[in-house]
N, CA, C and O atoms as a GROMACS GRO file, in nm:
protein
  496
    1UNK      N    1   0.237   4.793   2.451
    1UNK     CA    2   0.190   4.656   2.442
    1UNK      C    3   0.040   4.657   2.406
    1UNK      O    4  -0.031   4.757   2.400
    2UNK      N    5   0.010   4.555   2.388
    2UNK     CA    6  -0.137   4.505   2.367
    2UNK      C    7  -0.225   4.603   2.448
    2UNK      O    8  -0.172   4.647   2.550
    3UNK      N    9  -0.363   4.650   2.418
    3UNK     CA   10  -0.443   4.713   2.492
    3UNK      C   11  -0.532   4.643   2.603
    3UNK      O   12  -0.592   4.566   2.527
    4UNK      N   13  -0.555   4.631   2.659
    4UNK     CA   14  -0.662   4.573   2.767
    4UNK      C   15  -0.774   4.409   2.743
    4UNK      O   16  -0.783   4.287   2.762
    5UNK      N   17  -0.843   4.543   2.682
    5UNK     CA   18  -0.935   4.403   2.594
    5UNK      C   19  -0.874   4.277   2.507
    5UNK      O   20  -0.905   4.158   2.514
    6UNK      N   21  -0.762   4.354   2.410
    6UNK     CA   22  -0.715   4.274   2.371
    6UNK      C   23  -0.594   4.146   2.440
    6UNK      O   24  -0.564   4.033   2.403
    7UNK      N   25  -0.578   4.179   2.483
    7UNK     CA   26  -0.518   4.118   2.561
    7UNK      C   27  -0.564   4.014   2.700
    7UNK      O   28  -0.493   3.938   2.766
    8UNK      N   29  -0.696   4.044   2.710
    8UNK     CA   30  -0.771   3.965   2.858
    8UNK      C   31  -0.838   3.880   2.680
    8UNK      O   32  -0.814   3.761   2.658
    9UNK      N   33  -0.882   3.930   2.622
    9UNK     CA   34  -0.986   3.810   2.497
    9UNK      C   35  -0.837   3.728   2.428
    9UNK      O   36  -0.871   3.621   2.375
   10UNK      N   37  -0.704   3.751   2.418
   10UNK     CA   38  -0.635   3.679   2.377
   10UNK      C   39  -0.593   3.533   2.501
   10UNK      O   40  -0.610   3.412   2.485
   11UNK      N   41  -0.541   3.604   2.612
   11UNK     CA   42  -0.533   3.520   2.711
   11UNK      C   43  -0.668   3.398   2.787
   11UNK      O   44  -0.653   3.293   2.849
   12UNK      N   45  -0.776   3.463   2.752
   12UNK     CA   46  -0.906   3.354   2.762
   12UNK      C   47  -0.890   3.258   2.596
   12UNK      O   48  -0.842   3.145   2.601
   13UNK      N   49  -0.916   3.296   2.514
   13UNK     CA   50  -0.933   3.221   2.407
   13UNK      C   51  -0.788   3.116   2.321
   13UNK      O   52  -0.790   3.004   2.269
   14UNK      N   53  -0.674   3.218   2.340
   14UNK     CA   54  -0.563   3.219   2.329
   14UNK      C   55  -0.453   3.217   2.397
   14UNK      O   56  -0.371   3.309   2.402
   15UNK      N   57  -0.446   3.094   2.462
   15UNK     CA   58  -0.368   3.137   2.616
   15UNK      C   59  -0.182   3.145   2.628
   15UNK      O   60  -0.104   3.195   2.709
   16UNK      N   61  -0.161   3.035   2.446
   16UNK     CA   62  -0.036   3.010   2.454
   16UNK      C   63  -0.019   3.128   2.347
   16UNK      O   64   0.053   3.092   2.254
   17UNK      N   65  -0.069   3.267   2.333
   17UNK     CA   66  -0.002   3.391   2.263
   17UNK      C   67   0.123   3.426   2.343
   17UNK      O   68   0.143   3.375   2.452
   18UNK      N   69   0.191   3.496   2.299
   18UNK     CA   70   0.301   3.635   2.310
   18UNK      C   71   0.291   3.700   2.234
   18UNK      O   72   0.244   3.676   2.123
   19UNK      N   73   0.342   3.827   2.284
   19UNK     CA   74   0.358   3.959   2.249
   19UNK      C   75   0.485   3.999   2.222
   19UNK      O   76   0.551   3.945   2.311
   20UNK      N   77   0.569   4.072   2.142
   20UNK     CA   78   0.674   4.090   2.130
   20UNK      C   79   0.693   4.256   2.029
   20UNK      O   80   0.593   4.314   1.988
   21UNK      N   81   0.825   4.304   2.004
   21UNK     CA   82   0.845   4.398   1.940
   21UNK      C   83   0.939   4.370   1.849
   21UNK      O   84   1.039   4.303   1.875
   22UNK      N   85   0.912   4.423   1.732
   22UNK     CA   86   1.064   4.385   1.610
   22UNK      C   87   1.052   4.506   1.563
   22UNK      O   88   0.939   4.543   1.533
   23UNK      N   89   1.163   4.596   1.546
   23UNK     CA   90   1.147   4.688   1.504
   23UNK      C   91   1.016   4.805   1.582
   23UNK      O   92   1.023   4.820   1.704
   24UNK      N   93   0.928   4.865   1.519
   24UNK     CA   94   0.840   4.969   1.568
   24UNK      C   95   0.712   4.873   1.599
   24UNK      O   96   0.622   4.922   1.666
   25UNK      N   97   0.701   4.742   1.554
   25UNK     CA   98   0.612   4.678   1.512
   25UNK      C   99   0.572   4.621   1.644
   25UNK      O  100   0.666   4.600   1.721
   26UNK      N  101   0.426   4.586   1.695
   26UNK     CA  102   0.391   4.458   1.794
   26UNK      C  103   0.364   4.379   1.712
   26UNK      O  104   0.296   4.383   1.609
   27UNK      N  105   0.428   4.296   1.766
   27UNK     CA  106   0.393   4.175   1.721
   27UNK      C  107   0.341   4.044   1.786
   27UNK      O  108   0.408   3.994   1.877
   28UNK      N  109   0.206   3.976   1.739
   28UNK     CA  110   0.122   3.881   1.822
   28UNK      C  111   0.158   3.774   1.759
   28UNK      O  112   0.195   3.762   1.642
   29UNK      N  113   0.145   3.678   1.861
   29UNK     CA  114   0.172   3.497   1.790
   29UNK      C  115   0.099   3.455   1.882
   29UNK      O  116   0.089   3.468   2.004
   30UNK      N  117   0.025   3.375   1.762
   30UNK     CA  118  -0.107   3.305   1.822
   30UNK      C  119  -0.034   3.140   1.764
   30UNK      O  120  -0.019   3.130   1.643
   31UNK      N  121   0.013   2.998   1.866
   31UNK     CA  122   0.057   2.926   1.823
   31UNK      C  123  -0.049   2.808   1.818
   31UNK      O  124  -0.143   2.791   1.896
   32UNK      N  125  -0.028   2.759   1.748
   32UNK     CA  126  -0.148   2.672   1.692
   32UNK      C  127  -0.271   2.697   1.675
   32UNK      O  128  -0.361   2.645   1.741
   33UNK      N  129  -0.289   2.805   1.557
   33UNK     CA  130  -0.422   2.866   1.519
   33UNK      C  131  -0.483   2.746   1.509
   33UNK      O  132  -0.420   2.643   1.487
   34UNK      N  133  -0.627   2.750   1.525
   34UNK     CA  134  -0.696   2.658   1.450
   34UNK      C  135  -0.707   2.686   1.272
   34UNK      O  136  -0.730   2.799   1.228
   35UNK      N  137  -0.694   2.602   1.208
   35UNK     CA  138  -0.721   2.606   1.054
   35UNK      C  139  -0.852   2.547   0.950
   35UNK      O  140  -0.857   2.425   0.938
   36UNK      N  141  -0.914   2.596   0.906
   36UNK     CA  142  -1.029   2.538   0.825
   36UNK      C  143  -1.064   2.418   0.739
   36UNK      O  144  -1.025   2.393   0.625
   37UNK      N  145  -1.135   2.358   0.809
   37UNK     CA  146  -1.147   2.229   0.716
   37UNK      C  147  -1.100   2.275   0.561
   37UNK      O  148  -1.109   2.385   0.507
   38UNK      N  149  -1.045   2.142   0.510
   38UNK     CA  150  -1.012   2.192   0.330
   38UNK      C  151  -0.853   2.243   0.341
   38UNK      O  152  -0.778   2.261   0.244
   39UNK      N  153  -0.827   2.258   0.448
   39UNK     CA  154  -0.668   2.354   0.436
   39UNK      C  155  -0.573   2.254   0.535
   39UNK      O  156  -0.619   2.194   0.632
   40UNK      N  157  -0.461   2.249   0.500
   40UNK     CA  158  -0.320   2.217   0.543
   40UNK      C  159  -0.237   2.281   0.619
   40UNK      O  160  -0.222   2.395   0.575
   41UNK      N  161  -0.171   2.260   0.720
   41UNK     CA  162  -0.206   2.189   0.859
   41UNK      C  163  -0.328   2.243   0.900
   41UNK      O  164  -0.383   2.349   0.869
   42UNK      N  165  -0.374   2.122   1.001
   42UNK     CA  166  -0.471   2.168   1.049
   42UNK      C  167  -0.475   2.300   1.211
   42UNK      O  168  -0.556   2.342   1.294
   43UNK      N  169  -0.323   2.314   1.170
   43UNK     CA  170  -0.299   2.440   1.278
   43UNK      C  171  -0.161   2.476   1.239
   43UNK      O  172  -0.079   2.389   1.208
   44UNK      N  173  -0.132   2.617   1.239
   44UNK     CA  174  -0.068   2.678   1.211
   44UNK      C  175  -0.009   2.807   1.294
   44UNK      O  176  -0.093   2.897   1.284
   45UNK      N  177   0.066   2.836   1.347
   45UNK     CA  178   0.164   2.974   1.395
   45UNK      C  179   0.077   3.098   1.337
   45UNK      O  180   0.064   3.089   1.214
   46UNK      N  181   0.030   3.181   1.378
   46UNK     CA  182  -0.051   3.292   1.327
   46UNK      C  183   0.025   3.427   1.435
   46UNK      O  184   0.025   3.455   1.555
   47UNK      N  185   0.090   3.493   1.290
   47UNK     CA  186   0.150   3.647   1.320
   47UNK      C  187   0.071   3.711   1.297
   47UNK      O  188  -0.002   3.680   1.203
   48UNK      N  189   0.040   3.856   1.386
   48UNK     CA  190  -0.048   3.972   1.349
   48UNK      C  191   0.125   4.114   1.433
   48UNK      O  192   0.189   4.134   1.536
   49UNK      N  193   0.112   4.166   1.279
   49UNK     CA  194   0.223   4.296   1.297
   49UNK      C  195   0.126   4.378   1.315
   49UNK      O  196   0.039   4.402   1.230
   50UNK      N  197   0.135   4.439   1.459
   50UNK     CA  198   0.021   4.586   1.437
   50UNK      C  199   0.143   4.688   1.448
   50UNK      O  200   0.255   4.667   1.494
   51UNK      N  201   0.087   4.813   1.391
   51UNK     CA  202   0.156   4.904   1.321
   51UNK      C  203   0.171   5.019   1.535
   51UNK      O  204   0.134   4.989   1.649
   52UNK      N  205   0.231   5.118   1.486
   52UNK     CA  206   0.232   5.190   1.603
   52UNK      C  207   0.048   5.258   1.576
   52UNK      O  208  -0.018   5.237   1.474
   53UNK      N  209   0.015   5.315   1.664
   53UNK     CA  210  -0.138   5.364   1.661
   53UNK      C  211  -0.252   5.284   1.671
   53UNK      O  212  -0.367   5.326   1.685
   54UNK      N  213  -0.202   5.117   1.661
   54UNK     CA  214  -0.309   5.036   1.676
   54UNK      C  215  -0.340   5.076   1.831
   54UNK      O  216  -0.257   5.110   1.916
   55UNK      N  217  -0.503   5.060   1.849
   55UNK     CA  218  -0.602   4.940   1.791
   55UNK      C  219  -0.668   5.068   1.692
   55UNK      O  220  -0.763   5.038   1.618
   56UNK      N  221  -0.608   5.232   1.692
   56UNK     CA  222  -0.695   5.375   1.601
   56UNK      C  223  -0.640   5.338   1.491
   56UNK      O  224  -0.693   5.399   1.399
   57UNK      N  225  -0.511   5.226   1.433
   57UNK     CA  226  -0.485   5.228   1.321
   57UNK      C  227  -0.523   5.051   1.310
   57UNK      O  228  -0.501   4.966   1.397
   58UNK      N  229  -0.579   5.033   1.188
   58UNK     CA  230  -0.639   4.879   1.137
   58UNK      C  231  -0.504   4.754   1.148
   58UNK      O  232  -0.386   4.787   1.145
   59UNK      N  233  -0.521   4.699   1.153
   59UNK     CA  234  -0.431   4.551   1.133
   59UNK      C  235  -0.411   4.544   0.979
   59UNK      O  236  -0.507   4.557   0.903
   60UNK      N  237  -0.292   4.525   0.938
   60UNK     CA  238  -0.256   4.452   0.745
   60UNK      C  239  -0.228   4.334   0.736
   60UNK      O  240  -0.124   4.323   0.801
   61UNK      N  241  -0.251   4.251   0.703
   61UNK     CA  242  -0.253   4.098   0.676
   61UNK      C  243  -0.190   4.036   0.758
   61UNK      O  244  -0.158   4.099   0.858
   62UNK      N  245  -0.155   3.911   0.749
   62UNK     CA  246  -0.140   3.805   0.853
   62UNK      C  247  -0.007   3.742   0.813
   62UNK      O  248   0.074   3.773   0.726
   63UNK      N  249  -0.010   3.650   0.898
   63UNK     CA  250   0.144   3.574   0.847
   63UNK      C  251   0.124   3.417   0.932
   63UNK      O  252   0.103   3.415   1.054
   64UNK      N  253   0.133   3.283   0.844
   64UNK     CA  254   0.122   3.193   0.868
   64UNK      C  255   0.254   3.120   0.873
   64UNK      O  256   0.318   3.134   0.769
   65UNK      N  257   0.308   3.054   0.956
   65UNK     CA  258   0.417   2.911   0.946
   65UNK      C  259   0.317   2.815   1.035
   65UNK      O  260   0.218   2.839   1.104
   66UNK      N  261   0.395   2.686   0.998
   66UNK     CA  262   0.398   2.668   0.853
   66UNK      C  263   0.299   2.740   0.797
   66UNK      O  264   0.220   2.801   0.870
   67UNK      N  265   0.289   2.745   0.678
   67UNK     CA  266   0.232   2.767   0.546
   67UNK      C  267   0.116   2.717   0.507
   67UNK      O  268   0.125   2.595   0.495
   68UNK      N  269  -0.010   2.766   0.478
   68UNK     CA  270  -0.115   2.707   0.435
   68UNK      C  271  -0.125   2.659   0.304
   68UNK      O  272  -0.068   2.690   0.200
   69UNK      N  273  -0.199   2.585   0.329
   69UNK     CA  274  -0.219   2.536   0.161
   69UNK      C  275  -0.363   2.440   0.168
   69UNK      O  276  -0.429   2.398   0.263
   70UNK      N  277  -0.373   2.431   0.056
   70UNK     CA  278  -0.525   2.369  -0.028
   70UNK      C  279  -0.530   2.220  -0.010
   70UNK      O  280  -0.421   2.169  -0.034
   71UNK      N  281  -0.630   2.130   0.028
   71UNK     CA  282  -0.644   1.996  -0.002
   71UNK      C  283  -0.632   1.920  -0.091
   71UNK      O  284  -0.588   1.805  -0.092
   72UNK      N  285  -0.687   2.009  -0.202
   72UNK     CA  286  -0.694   2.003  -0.331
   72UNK      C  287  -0.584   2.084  -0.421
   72UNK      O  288  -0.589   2.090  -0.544
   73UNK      N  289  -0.494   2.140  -0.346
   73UNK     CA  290  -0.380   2.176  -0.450
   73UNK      C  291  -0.387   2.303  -0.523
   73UNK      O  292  -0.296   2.357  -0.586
   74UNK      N  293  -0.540   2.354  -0.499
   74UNK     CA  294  -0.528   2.474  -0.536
   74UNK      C  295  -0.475   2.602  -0.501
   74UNK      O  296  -0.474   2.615  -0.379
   75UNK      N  297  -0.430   2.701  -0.562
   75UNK     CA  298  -0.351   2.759  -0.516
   75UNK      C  299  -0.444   2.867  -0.448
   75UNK      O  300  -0.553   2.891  -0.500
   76UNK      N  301  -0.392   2.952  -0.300
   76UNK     CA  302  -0.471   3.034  -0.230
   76UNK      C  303  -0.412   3.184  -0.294
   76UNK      O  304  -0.291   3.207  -0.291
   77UNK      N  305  -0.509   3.286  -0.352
   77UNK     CA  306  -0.454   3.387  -0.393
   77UNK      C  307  -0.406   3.456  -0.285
   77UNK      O  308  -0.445   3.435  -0.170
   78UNK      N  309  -0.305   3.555  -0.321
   78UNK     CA  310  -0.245   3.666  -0.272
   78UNK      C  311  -0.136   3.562  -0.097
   78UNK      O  312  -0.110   3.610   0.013
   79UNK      N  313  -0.107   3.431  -0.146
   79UNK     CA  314  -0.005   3.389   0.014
   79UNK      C  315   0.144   3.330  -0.098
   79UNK      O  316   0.224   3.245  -0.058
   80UNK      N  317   0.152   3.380  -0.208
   80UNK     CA  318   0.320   3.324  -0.247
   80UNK      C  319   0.387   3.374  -0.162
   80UNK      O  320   0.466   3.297  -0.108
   81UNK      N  321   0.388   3.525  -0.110
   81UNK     CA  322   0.495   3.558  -0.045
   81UNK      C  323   0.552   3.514   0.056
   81UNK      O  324   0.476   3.480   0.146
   82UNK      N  325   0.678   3.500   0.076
   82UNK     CA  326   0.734   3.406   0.219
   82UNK      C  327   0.843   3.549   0.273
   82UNK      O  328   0.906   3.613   0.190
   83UNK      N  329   0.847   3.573   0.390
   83UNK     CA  330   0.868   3.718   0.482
   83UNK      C  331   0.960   3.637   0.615
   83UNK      O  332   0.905   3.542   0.670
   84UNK      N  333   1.097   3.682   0.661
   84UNK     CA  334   1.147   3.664   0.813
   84UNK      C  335   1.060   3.771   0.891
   84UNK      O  336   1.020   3.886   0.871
   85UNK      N  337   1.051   3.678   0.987
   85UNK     CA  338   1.014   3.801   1.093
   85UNK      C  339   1.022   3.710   1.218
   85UNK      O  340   0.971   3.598   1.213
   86UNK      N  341   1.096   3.764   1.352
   86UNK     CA  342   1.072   3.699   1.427
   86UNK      C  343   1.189   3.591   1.432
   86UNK      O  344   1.199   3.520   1.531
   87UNK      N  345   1.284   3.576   1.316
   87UNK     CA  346   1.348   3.430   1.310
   87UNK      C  347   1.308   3.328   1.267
   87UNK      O  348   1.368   3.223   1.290
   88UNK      N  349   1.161   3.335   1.169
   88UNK     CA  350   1.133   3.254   1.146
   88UNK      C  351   1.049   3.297   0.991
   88UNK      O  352   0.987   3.402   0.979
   89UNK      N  353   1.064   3.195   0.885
   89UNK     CA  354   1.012   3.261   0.778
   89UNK      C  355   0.848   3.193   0.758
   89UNK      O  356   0.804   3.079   0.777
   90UNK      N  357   0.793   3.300   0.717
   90UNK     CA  358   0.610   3.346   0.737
   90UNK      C  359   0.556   3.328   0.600
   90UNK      O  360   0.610   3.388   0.507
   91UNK      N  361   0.450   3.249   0.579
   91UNK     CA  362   0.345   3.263   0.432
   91UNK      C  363   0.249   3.406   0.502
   91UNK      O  364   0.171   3.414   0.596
   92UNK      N  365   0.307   3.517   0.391
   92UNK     CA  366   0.227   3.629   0.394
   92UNK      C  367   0.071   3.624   0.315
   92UNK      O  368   0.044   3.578   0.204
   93UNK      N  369  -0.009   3.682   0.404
   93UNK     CA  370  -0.170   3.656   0.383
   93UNK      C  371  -0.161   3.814   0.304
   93UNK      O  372  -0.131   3.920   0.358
   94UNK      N  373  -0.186   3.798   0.202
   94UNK     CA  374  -0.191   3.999   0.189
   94UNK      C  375  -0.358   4.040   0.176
   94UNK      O  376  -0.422   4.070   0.076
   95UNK      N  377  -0.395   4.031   0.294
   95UNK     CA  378  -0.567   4.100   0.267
   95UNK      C  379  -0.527   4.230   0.361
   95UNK      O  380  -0.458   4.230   0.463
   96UNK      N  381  -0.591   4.339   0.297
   96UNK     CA  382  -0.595   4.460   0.357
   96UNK      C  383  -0.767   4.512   0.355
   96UNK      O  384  -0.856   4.523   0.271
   97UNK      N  385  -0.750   4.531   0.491
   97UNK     CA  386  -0.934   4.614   0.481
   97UNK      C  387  -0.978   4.729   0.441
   97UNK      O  388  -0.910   4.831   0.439
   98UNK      N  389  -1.069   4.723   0.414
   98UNK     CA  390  -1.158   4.857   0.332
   98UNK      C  391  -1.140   4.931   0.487
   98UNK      O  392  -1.132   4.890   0.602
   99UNK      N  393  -1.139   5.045   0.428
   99UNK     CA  394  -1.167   5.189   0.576
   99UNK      C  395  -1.321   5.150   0.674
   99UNK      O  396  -1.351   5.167   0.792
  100UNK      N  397  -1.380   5.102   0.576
  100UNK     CA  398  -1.514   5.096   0.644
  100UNK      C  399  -1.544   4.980   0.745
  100UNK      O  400  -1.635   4.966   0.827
  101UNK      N  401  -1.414   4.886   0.706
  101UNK     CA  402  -1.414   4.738   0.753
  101UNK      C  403  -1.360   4.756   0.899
  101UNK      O  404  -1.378   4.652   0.963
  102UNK      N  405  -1.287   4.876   0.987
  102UNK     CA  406  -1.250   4.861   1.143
  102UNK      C  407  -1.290   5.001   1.188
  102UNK      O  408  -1.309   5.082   1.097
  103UNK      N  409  -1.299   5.025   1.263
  103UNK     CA  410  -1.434   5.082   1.342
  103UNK      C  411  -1.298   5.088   1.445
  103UNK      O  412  -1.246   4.982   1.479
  104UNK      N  413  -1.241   5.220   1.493
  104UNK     CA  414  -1.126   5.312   1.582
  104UNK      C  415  -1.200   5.272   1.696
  104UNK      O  416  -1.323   5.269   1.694
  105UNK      N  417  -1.138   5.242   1.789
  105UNK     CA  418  -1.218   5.278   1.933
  105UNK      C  419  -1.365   5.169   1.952
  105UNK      O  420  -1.449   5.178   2.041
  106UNK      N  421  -1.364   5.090   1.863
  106UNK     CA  422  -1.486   4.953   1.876
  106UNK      C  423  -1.414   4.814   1.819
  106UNK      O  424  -1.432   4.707   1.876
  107UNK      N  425  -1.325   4.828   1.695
  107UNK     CA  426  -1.256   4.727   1.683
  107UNK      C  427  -1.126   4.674   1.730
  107UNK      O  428  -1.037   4.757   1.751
  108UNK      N  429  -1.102   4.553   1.749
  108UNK     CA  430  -1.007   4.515   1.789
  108UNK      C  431  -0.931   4.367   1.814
  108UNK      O  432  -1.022   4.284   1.803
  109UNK      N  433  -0.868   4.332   1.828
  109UNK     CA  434  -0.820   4.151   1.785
  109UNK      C  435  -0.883   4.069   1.756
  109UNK      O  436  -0.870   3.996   1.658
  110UNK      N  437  -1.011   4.066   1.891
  110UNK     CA  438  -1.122   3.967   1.860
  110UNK      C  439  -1.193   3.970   1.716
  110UNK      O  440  -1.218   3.861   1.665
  111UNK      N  441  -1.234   4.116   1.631
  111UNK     CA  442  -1.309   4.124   1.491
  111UNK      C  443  -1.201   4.089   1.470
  111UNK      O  444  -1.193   3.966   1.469
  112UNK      N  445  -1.125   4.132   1.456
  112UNK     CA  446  -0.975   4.111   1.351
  112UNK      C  447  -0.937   3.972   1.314
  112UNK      O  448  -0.884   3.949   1.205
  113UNK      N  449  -0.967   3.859   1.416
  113UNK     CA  450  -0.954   3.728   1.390
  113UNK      C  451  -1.077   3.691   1.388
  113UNK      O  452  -1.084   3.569   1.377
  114UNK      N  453  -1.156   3.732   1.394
  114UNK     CA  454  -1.287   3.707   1.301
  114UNK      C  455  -1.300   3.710   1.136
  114UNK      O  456  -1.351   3.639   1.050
  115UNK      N  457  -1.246   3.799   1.140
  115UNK     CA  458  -1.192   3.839   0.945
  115UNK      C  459  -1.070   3.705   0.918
  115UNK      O  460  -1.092   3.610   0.842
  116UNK      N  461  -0.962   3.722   0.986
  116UNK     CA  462  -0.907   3.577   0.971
  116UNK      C  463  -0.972   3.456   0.944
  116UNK      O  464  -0.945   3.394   0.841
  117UNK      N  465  -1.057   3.414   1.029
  117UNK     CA  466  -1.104   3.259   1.043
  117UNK      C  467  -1.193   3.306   0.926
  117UNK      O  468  -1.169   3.234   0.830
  118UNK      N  469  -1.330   3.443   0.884
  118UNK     CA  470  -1.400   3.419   0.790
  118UNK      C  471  -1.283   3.375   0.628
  118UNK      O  472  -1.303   3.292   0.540
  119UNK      N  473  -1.202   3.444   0.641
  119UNK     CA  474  -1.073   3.422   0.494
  119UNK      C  475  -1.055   3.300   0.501
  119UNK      O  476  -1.106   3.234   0.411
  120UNK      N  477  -0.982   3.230   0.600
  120UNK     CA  478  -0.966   3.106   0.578
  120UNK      C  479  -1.078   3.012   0.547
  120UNK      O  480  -1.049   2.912   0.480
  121UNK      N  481  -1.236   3.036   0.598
  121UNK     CA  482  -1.307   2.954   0.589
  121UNK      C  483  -1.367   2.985   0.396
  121UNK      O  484  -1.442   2.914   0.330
  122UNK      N  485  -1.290   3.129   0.351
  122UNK     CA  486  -1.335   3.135   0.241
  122UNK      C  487  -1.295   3.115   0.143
  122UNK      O  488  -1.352   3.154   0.041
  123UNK      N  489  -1.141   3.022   0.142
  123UNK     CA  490  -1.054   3.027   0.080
  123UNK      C  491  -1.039   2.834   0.044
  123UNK      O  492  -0.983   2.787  -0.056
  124UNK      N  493  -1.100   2.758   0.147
  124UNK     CA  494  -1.104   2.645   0.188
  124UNK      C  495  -1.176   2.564   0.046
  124UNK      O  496  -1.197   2.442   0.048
   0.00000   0.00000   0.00000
């Protein structure tokens, strides 16, 4: 399950998360993310699949239901993809981080949805 930290900074900030397993995968649901001015809904279901080895192995993109989208109609690169997981089908975020971008043994959910909210606020 979740590691320590992550898990006491999800339950303060994030109180209505779960944790779950599908396959090898944890899987986090954060329900009613907040969403960035400029974007559609203004809250959204936010999946994070961490791989086995997290928090020594990085997080890979995100997964939104509903589905984000633009004010303006523009389209957000790299979220066509739509993914089940969970029972429920997901707008895949495909951002993957540079090696240099998570830090083994210092990073962990809290940066990680820091990189989230900065994407969304950059995408807005």
């Amino acid at each position: 399950m979740l590691p320590p930290d992550d898990f006491a900074y999800l339950a303060t900030r994030f109180p209505n998360f779960r944790e779950t397993t599908e396959g090898q995968m944890l899987c986090v649901v954060i329900t009613d993310f907040p969403v960035a001015a400029g974007l559609r809904p203004e809250r959204s279901d936010l999946l994070l699949r961490l791989a086995p080895g997290y928090p020594d192995i990085a997080p890979d993109m995100w997964w939104f239901a509903p589905a984000i989208i633009r004010l303006d109609g523009a389209e957000i690169p790299q979220t066509q993809a739509q993914e089940s997981y969970l029972g429920k089908t997901w707008q895949r975020w495909s951002r993957h981080l540079d090696p240099s971008q998570w830090r083994p043994g210092v990073d962990g959910l809290q940066t990680y949805l820091a990189l989230v909210t900065g994407e969304l606020s950059a995408v807005a």
